[in-house]
C-alpha positions in Angstrom: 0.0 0.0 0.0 1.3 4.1 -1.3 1.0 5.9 1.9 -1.5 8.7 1.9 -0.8 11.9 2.6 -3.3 12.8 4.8 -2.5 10.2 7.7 -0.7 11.3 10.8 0.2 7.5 11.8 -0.3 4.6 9.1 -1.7 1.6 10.0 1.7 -0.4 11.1 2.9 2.7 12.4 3.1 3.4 16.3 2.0 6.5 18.2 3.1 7.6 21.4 1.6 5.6 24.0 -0.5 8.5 25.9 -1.8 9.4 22.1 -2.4 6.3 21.5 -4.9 5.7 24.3 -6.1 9.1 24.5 -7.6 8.3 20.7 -8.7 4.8 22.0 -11.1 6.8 24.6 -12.5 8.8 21.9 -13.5 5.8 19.7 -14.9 4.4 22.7 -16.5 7.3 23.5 -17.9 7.3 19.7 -19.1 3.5 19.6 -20.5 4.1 23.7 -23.6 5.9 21.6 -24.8 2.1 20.5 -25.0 0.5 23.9 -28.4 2.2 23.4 -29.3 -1.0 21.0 -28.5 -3.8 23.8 -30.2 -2.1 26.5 -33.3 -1.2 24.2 -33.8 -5.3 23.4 -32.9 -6.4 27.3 -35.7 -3.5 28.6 -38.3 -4.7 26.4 -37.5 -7.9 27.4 -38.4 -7.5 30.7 -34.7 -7.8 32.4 -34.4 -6.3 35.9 -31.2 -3.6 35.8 -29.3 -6.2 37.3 -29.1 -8.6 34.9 -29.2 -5.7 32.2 -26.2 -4.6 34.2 -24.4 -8.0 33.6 -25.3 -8.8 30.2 -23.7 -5.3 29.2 -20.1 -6.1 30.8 -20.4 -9.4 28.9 -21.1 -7.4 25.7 -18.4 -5.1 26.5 -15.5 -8.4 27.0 -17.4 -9.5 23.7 -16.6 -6.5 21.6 -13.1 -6.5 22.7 -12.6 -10.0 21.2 -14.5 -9.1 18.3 -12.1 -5.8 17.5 -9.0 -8.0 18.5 -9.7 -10.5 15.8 -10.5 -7.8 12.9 -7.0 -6.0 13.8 -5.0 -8.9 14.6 -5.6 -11.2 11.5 -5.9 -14.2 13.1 -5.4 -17.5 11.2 -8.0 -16.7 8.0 -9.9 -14.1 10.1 -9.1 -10.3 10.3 -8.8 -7.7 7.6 -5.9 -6.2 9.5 -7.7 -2.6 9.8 -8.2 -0.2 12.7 -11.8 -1.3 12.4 -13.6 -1.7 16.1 -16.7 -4.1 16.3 -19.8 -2.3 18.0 -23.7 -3.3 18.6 -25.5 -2.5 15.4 -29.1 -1.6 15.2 -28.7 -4.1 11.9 -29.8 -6.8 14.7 -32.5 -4.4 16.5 -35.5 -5.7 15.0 -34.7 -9.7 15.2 -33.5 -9.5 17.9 -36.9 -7.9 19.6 -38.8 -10.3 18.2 -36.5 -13.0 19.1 -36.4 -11.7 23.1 -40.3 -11.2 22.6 -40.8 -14.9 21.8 -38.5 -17.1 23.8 -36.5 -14.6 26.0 -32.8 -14.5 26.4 -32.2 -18.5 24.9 -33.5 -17.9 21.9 -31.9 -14.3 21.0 -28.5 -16.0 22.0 -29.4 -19.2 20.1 -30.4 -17.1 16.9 -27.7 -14.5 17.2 -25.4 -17.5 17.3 -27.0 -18.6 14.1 -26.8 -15.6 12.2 -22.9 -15.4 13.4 -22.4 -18.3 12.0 -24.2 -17.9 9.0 -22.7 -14.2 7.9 -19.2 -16.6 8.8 -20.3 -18.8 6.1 -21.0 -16.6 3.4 -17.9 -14.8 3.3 -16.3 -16.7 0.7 -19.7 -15.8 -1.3 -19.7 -12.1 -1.4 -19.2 -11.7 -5.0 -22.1 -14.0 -5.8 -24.5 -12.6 -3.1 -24.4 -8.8 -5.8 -26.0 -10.4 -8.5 -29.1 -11.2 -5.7 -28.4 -8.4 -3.5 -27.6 -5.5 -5.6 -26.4 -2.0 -3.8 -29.7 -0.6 -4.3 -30.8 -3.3 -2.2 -28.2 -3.1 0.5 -29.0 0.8 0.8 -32.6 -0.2 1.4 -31.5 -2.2 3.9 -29.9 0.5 5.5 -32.5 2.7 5.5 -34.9 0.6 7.1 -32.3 -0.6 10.0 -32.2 3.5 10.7 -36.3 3.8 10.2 -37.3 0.5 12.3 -34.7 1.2 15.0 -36.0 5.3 15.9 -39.2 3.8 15.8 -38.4 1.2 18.1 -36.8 3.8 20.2 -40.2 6.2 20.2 -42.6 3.4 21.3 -41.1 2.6 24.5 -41.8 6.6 25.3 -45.2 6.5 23.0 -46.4 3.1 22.6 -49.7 1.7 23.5 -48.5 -0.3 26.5 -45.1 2.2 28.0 -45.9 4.5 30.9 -47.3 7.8 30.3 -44.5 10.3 29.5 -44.0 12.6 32.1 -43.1 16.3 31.0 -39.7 15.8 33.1 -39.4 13.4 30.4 -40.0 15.5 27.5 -37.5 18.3 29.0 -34.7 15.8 29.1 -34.8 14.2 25.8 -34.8 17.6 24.4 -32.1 18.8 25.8 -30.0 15.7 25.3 -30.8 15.9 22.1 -30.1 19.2 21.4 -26.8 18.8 23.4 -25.3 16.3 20.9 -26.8 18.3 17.9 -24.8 21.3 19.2 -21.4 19.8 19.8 -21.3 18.0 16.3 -22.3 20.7 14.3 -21.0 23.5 16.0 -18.0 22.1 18.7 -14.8 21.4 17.3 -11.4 18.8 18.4 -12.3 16.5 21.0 -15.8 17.8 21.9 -17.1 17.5 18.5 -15.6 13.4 18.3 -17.5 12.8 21.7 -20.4 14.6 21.2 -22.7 11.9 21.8 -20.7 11.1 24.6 -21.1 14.4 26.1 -25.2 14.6 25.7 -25.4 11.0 27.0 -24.0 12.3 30.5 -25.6 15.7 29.7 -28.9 13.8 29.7 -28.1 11.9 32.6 -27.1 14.8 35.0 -30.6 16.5 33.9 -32.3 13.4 34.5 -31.2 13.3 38.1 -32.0 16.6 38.7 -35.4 16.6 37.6 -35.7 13.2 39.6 -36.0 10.7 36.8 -33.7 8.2 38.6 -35.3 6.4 41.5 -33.7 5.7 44.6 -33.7 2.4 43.7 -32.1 2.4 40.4 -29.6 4.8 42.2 -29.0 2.1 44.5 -27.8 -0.3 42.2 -25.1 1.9 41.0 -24.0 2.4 44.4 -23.6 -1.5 45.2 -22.0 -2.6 42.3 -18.7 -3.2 42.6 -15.9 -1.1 41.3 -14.1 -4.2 40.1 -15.2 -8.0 39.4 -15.3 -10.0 36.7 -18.1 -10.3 34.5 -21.1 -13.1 35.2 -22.4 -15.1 32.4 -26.3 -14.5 33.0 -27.6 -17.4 30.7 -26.8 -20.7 30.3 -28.8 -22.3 27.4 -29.4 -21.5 24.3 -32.4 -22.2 21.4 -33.5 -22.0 18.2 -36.9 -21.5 16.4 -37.1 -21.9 12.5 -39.7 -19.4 12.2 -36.8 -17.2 12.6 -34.4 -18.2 10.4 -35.5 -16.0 7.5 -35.6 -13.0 9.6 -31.9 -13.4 11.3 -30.6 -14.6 7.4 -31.6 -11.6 6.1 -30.0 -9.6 8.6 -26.7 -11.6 8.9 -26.3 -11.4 5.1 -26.8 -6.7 5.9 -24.4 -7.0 8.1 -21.8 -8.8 5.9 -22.5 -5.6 2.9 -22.1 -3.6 5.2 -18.6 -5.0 6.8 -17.1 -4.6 2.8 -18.5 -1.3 3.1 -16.8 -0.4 6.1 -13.2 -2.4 5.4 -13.3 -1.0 1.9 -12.9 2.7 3.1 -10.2 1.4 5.5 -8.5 0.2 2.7 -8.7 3.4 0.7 -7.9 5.4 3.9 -4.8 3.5 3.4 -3.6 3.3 0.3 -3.3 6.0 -2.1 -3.5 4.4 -4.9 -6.7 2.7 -3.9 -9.1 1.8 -7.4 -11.2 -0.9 -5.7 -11.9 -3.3 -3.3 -9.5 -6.3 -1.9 -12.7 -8.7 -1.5 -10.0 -11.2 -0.6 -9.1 -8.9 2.5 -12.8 -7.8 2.5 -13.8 -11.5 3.1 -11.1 -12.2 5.7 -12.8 -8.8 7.5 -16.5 -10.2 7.1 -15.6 -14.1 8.0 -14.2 -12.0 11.5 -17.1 -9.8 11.6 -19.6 -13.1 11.5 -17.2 -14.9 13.7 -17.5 -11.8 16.1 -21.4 -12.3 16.3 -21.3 -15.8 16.7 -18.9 -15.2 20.0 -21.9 -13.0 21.1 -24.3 -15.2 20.8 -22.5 -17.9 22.5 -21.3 -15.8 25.5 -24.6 -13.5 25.7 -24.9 -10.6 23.8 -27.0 -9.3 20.9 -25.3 -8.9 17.2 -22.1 -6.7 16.3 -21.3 -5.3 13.3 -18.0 -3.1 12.3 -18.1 0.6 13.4 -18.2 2.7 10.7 -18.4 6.1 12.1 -15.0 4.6 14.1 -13.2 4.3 10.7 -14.3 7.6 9.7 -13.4 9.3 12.8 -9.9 7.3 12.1 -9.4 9.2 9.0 -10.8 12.4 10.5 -8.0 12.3 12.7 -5.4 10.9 10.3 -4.8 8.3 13.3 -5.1 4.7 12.1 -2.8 3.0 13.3 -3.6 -1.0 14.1 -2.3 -0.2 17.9 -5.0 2.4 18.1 -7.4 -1.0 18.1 -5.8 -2.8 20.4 -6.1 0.2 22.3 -10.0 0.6 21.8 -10.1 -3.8 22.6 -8.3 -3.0 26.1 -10.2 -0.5 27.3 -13.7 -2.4 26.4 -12.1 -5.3 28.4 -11.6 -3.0 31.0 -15.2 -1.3 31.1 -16.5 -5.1 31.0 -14.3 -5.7 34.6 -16.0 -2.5 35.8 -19.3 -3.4 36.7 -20.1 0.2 38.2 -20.0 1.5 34.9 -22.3 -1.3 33.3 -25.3 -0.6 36.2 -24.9 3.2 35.4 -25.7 2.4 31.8 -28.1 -0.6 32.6 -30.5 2.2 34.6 -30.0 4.7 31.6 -33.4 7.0 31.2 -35.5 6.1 28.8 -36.1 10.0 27.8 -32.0 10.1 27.2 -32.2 6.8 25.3 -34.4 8.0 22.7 -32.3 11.0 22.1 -29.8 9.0 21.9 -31.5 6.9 19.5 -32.6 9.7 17.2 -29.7 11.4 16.7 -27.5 8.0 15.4 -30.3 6.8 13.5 -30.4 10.1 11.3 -26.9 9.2 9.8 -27.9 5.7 9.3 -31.4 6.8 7.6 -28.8 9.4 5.5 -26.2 7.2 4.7 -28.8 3.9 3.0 -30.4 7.1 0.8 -27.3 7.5 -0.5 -25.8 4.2 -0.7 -28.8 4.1 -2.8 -28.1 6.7 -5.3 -24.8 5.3 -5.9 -26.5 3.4 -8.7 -28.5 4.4 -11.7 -32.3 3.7 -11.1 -34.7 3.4 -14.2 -38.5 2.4 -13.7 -38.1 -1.3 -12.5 -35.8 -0.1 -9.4 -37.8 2.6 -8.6 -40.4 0.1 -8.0 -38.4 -2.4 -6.0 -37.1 0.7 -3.8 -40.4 2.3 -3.6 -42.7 -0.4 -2.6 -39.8 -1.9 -0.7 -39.9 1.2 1.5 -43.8 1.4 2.3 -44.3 -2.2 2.7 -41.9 -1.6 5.8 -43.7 1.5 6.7 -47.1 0.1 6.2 -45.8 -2.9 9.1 -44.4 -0.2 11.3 -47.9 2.2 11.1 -50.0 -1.0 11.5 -49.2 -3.1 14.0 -52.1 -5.1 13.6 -50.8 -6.5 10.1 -48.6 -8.5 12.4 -51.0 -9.4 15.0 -53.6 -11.0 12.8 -50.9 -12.8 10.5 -50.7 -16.5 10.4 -48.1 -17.9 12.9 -45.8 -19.0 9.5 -45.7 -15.7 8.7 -44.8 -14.1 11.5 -41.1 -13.8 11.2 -41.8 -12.3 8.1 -44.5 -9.6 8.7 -43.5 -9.1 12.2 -40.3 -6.9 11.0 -40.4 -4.3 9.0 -36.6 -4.3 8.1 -37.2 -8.1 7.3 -40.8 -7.6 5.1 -39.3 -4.5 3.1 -36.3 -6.7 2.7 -38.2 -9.3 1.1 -40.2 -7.6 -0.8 -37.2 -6.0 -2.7 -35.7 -9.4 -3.2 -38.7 -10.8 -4.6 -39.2 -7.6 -7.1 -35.8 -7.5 -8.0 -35.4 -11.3 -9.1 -39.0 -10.7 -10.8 -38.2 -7.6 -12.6 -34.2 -8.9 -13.8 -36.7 -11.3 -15.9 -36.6 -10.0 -19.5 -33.4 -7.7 -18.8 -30.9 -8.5 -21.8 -27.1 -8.4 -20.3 -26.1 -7.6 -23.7 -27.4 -5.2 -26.1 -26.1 -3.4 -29.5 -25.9 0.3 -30.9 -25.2 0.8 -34.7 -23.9 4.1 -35.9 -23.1 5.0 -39.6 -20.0 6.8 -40.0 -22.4 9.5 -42.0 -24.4 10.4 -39.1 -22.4 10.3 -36.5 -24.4 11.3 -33.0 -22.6 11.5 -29.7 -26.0 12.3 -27.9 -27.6 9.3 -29.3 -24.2 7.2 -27.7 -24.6 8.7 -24.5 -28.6 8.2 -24.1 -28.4 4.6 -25.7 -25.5 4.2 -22.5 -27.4 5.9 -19.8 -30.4 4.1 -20.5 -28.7 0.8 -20.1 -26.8 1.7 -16.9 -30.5 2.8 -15.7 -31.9 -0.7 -16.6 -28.6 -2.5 -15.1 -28.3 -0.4 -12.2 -24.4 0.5 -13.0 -22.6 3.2 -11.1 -23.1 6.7 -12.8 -19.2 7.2 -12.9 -18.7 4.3 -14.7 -21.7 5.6 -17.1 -20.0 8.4 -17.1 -16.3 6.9 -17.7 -18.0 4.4 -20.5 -19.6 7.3 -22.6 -16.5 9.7 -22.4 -14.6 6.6 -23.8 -17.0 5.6 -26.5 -17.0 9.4 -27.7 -13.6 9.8 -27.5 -12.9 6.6 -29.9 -15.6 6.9 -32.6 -14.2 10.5 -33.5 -10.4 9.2 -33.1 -11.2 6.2 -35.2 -13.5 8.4 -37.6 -10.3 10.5 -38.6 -7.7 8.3 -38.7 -9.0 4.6 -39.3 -12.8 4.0 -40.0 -13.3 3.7 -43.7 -17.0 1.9 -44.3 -20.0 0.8 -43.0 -20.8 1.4 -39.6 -19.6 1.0 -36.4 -21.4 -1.2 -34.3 -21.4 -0.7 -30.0 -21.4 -4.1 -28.2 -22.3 -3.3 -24.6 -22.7 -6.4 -21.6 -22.8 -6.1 -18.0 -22.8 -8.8 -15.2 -22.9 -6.5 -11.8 -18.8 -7.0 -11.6 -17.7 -5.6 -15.1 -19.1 -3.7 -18.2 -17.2 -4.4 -20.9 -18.1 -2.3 -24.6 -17.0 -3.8 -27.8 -16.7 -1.4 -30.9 -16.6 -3.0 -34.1 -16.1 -1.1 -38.0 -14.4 -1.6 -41.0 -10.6 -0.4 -41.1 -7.7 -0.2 -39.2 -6.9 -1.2 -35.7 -5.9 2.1 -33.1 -2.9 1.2 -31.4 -2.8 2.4 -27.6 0.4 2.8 -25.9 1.8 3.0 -22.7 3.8 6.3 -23.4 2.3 9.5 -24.9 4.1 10.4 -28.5 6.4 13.4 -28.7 5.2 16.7 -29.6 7.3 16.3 -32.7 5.4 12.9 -33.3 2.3 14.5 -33.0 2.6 17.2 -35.6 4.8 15.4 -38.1 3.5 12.1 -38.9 -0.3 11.0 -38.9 0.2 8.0 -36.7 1.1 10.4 -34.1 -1.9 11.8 -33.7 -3.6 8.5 -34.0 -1.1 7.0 -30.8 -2.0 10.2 -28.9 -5.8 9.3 -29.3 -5.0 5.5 -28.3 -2.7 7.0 -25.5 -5.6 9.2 -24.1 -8.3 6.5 -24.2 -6.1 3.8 -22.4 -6.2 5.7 -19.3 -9.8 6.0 -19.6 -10.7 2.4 -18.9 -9.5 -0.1 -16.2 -8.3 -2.6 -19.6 -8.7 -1.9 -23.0 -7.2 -3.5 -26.3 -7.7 -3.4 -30.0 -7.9 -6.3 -32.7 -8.6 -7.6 -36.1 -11.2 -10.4 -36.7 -12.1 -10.9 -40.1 -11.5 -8.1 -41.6 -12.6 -5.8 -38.9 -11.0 -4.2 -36.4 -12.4 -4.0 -32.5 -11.7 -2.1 -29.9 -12.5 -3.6 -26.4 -13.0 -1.6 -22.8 -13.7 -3.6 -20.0 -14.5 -1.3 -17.2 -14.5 -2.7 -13.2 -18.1 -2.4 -11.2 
């Protein structure tokens, strides 16, 4: 890997030590904000804060494991990044129902599952696109932001929480509005912790205004300052209703673990083009390995921490000590039971907040994983009734409650219905798509506009990434008026263009010579003395254009070949 320029300390570099843990407190402090997704499933579970309290520092030893093995490589597992694990709201809506059903067995027993299964599938990323294109994947994303706030707001709003005292009210606005105003308006540290600082914000104002009981208080006070963490289960189950619902979600979490270990790759090398997916699956097969481990020792489902990587190259810090800093000091916190019964008794008023103001970059970030791909009528659909099938499940609970017991895994998630639902259009609507289509062009009525809607039509229908569109037209252009000068001479030119989710390769057929491309641009002298140097200049131009490219003669005609990565 080229070093980038931007980064303070690369990734098998080593800061100073008080740096180095200094930075590990912030990303702790960053991924702190998602303990709000564990305690949310144990509440409405029914746990006492005791046994909320203990299940917590067993998450915490859990997602020091899990961010040991992504940094450490281990074996076949570990992409070798500063990438920490955290709790994911990817898992939120499973895992309710799961807890709702058969308590803490089954939501260990199926988290286990799903561990497992994301473990599996590594070595079949590249064949789970085709199925699970990016559109797809953003959808997901969006939904995991929309189910979990609205998870959030029922246990202030639902038909069966406590009525919501306007103590409450007062605190959730003002934690709220204390981690709006130190992200968008604090700077250094206190815009890095920010949701950090209206967490204990919250709590202080909760405490004042009397929120926390004397009770609740108590626990905090008799928890020990030190002791090791209690496993608070000890068996495990399984229910194959579920299976669908914890599938789809494993197979989320995997997209969204190349997502994350793809922009640690490009944070570290600066002549990043695409992703490693051999690297990418070593990340994923750790990331499924890291949920399975939670399952087994009793937590809910981790994921990679995204914001983390971001704030690593924020900070220009991303060195692989940096994680082993961030997997000591969650091992720590897990020994530290004081701290786990201060979160286990966290307000519910400050939990929302909390809620609200991660799940707004989560709801932001699947709209625009979304737009990263060209959308024409039939994805529009898929995305469309995608998104209010979920809503529809989320407005009326009572689709759920009067669905068939079989279909209750299904319906009774809206991440896991909307999910479905684009699968099922997508796979329908791919019927009929041709892969490989043809453009003729006479060499008397030559239209650039015509090449660039024929191509942006296509993409639109395939669902290709505008910049390749954009890459692939510019190219096509570029050729038909070098080969038109210097080495078309009848009939016309016939555009060849297939795509297969991974590559779009355009063939470009006509009568006449072949266009040479070469690695090194021709003189100046070359250029305005001879013919052929203009022609090499064209060819020298267009090679950088495309990720391959090469010319040929078959019977009689010559072709011109780019082959462009997706």
């Amino acid at each position: 890997m080229k070093r980038p320029q931007g980064l303070i300390y690369a990734l098998e570099e080593t800061p100073p030590p008080l740096l180095t843990a200094l930075t590990g407190v912030q990303h702790v402090g960053l991924i702190a904000i998602n303990l709000v997704y564990p305690l949310l499933v144990f509440r409405l579970g029914g746990m006492p804060p005791s046994v909320i309290a203990e299940l917590l520092a067993m998450g915490m030893v859990v997602l020091a494991i899990a961010t040991f093995l992504q940094a450490r490589r281990v074996g076949a597992l570990g992409s070798g990044f500063m990438c920490p694990a955290t709790f994911t709201a990817t898992y939120l809506g499973p895992s309710l129902l799961a807890v709702k059903t058969g308590g803490l067995s089954l939501l260990f027993g199926m988290t286990l599952f799903a561990g497992l299964l994301e473990a599996a599938l590594a070595g079949f990323l590249h064949r789970l696109r085709a199925i699970f294109p990016t559109e797809v994947s953003g959808l997901v994303i969006f939904m995991i932001g929309v189910t979990a706030g609205i998870a959030g707001l029922r246990s202030m709003l639902g038909g069966q929480a406590q009525t919501v005292l306007h103590e409450e009210w007062w605190v959730a606005g003002f934690t709220l509005c204390a981690m709006i105003a130190f992200n968008v308006w604090g700077k250094g540290i206190a815009r890095m912790l920010c949701a950090l600082i209206g967490l204990v914000a919250g709590y202080v104002m909760a405490a004042t205004l009397g929120l926390l009981s004397t009770a609740q208080l108590s626990t905090v006070l008799d928890a020990a300052w030190i002791a090791l963490p209690r496993f608070a289960n000890s068996t495990w189950s399984f229910d194959v209703g579920l299976v669908a619902a914890f599938a789809i979600v494993s197979i989320a979490a995997a997209m969204k673990a190349v997502g994350t270990i793809a922009v640690c790759q490009r944070m570290n090398d600066a002549d990043w083009v695409r992703p490693d997916m051999r690297n990418a699956t070593r990340g994923v097969l750790a990331d499924g390995t890291g949920t399975a481990i939670a399952g087994a020792m009793g937590a809910v489902g981790i994921s990679t921490a995204t914001p983390s990587v971001g704030l690593a190259s924020a900070t220009g810090v991303a060195s692989r000590r940096v994680a082993y800093a961030v997997g000591g000091i969650f091992l720590l916190l897990g020994f530290m039971p004081k701290i786990t019964a201060l979160l286990a008794i966290m307000p519910r008023s400050v939990m929302v907040a909390a809620l609200m103001f991660s799940v707004c970059f989560i709801i932001i970030n699947g709209l625009q994983v979304m737009a990263l791909r060209l959308l024409d009528v039939r994805r529009t659909l898929v995305i469309g009734l995608a998104i209010v099938a979920g809503v529809a499940i989320e407005a009326f609970p009572v689709i759920a409650e009067t669905a068939p017991n079989a279909l209750l895994p299904v319906v009774g998630s809206a991440l896991v219905f909307s999910t479905m639902i684009a699968l099922v259009l997508n796979l329908l609507f791919r019927l009929g798509v041709r892969k490989t289509v043809w453009l003729a062009i006479e060499r008397t009525a030559i239209d650039t506009r015509a090449v660039e809607d024929f191509l942006h039509a296509q993409g639109a229908t395939w669902g290709a990434r505008p910049e390749v569109i954009t890459r692939a037209i510019f190219g096509v252009n570029q050729l038909i008026e070098a080969v038109a000068e210097n080495c078309w001479r009848n009939g016309p030119l016939v555009l060849q263009a297939s795509f297969d989710e991974f590559n779009l390769d355009l063939r470009l057929a006509y009568e006449g010579e072949a266009l040479e491309f070469p690695d090194r641009r021709p003189t100046d002298q070359e250029i305005i003395e001879t013919e052929e140097g203009g022609r090499r200049l064209a060819g020298f131009m267009l090679r950088h254009n495309a990720d391959r490219i090469r010319s040929e003669v078959k019977e009689g005609r010559a072709q011109v070949l780019f082959h462009f990565d997706h």
